[in-house]
C-alpha positions in Angstrom: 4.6 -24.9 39.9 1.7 -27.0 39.0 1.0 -27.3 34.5 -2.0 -25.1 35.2 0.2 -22.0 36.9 3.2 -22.0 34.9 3.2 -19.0 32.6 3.3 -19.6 28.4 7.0 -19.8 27.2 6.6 -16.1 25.8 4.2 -14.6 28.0 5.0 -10.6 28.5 6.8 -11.3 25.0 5.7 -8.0 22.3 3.1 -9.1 20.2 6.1 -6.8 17.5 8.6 -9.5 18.5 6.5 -12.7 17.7 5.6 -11.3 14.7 9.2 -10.6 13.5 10.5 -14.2 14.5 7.9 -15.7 12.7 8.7 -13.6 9.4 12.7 -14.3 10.3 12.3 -17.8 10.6 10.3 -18.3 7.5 13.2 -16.1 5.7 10.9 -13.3 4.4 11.1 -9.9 4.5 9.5 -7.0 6.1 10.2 -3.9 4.7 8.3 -1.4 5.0 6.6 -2.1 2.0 6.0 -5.4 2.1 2.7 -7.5 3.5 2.9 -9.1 6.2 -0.4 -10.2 6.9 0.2 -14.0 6.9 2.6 -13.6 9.7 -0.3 -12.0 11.9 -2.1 -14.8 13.6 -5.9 -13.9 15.2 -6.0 -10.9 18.1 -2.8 -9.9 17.7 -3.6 -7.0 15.6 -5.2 -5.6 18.6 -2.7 -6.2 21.1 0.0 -4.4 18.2 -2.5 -1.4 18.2 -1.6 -1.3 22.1 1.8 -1.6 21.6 2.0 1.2 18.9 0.4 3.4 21.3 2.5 3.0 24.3 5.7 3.4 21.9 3.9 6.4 20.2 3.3 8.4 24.0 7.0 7.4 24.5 7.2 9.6 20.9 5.1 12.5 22.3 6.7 12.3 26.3 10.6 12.9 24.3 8.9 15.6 22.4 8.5 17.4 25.3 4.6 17.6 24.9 2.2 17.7 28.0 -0.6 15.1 26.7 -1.8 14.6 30.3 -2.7 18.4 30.4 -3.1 19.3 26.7 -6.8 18.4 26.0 -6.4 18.1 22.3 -3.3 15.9 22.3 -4.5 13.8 25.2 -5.3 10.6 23.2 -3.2 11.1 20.3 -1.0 8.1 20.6 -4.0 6.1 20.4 -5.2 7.8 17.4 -1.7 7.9 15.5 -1.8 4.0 16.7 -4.5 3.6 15.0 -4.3 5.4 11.9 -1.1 3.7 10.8 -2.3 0.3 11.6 -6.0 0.6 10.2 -5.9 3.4 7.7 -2.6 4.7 5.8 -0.5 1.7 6.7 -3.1 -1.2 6.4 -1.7 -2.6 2.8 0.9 -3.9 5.0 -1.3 -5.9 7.9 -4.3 -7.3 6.0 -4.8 -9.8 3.0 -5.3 -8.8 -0.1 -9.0 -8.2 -1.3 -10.3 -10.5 -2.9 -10.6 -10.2 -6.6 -13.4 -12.4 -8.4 -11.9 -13.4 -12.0 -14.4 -13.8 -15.2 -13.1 -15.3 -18.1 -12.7 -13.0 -21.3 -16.3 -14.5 -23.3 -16.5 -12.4 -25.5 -12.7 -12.1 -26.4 -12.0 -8.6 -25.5 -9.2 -7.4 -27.3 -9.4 -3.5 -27.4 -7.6 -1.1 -25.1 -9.2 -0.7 -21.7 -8.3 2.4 -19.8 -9.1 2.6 -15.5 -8.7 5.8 -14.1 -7.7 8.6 -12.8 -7.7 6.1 -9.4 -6.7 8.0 -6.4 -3.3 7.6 -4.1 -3.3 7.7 -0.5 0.3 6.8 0.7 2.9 7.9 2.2 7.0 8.5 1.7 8.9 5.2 3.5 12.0 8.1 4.0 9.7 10.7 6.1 6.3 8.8 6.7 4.8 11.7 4.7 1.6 11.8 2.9 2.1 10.9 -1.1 -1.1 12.2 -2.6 -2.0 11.8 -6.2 -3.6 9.8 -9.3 -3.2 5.9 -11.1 -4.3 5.3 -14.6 -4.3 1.5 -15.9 -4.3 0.1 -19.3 -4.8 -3.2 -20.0 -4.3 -4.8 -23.6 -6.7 -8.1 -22.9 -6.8 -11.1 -25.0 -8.9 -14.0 -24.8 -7.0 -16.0 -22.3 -6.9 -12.4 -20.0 -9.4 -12.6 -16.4 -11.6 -9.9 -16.4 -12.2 -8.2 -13.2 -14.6 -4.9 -11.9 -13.7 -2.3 -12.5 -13.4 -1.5 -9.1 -10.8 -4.2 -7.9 -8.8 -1.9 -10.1 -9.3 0.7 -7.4 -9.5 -2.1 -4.4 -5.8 -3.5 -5.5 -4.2 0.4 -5.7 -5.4 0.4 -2.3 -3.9 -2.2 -0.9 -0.9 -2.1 -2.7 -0.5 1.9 -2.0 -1.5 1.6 1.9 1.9 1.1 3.0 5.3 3.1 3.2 6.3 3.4 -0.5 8.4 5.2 -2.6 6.8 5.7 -5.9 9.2 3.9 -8.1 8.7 0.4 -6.0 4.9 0.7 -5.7 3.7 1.4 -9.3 6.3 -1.9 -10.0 4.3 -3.9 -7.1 0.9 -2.5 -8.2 1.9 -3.7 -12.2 2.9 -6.8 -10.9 0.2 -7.5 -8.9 -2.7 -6.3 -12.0 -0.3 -8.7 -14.6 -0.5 -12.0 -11.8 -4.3 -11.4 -11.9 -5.5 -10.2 -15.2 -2.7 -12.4 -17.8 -2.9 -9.8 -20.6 -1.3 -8.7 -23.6 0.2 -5.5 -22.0 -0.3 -3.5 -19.0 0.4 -0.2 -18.7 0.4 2.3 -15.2 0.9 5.6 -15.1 1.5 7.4 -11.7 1.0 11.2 -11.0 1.5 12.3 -7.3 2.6 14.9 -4.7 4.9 14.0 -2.1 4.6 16.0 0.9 8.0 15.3 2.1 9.0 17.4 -0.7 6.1 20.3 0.1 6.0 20.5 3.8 9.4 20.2 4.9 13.2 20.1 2.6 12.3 22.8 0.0 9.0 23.4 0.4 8.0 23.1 -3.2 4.5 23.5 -3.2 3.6 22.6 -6.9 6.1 20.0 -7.5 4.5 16.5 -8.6 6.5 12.8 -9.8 5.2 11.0 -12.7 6.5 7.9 -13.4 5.3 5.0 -16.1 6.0 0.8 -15.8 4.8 -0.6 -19.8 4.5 -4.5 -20.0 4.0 -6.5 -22.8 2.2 -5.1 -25.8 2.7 -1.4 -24.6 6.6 -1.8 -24.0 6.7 -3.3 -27.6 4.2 -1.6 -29.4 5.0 2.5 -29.7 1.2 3.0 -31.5 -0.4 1.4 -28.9 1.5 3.0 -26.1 0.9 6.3 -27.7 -2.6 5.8 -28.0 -2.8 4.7 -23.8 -1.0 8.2 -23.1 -3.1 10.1 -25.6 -6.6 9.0 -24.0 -5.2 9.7 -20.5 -7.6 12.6 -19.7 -5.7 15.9 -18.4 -2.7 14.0 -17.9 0.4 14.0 -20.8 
């Protein structure tokens, strides 16, 4: 068999299981939180949205459900496909946004509130929907970046598309905001409903979490951190 004939060492291998060996030999994690986006080389996003669908039919066939004859489930694989990898699931496949960084001029140093900030996630135990709110305070001094107010939004996003439970991904967004801002403090509050509580288990309807990660200046200072919760509007 002639160079030009011979198939590629891992041709017909899953675009899922070059991925994985790549992350496993570079001795990093994949959880289901975690990016992963550095690991995904060019094209191959497309070729996992195949894969995902073929594995998500194989999902639909053992639920005994007739997508060949049903009209309105007749491309739902490729729509689920889709959705995780390009919608709700997307913090885990793409880069981070990019965040321009001013320095602080003017030598900000007052409490700066962001928010509410909507959540769209969803429960890593389940895979269902976590729906809710993100306020931000930032304590800035004049060594702290200042950034739009919408990267605030932008880096909830990208931290929040992914399969979370609420306790890890307010600690990843907080780390995330303190690597890119430096301040004096940080503080994130997090208000959501979680619909594996709602639509299936106990079927709590009016249940919510809310959960709290204080850095610097707010973990220190009880004024200041009162004053963050205080100016939180409708919430606390």
């Amino acid at each position: 068999m002639s160079e030009q004939t011979r198939p590629a060492p891992d041709e017909g291998t899953p675009v899922s299981v070059k991925i994985r060996e790549r992350l496993a030999a570079a001795g990093r994690r994949f959880n289901a939180n975690d990016n992963i986006a550095e690991f995904i080389e060019p094209g191959e996003l497309a070729a996992l949205l195949d894969e995902v669908e073929a594995k998500m039919q194989g999902v639909l066939d053992s639920l005994v459900i007739d997508t060949q004859h049903d009209h309105n489930t007749r491309a739902t694989a490729r729509r689920v496909a889709k959705m995780y990898l390009t919608e709700v699931f997307q913090g885990r496949y793409v880069e981070p946004p990019r965040i321009t960084e001013f320095p602080n001029v003017e030598r900000l140093n007052e409490l700066m509130i962001i928010g509410p900030i909507t959540v769209r996630s969803a429960c890593s135990h389940h895979l269902c929907p976590v729906i809710g709110k993100i306020w931000v305070g930032v304590m800035p001094n004049e060594h702290t970046n200042v950034i739009g107010l919408s990267k605030y939004a932008r880096l909830v996003d990208w931290v929040m598309g992914r399969p979370q439970i609420q306790e890890e991904a307010i600690v990843q967004l907080a780390d995330l905001i303190m690597e890119k801002t430096q301040p004096d403090g940080l503080a994130v509050v997090m208000e959501a409903s979680h619909f594996c509580m709602s639509w299936r288990g106990v079927r709590e309807m009016d249940s919510k979490m809310v959960n709290s990660v204080m850095r610097g200046a707010f973990l220190t200072d009880a004024t200041l951190r009162r004053e963050f919760l205080s100016l939180i509007p409708g919430r606390l």
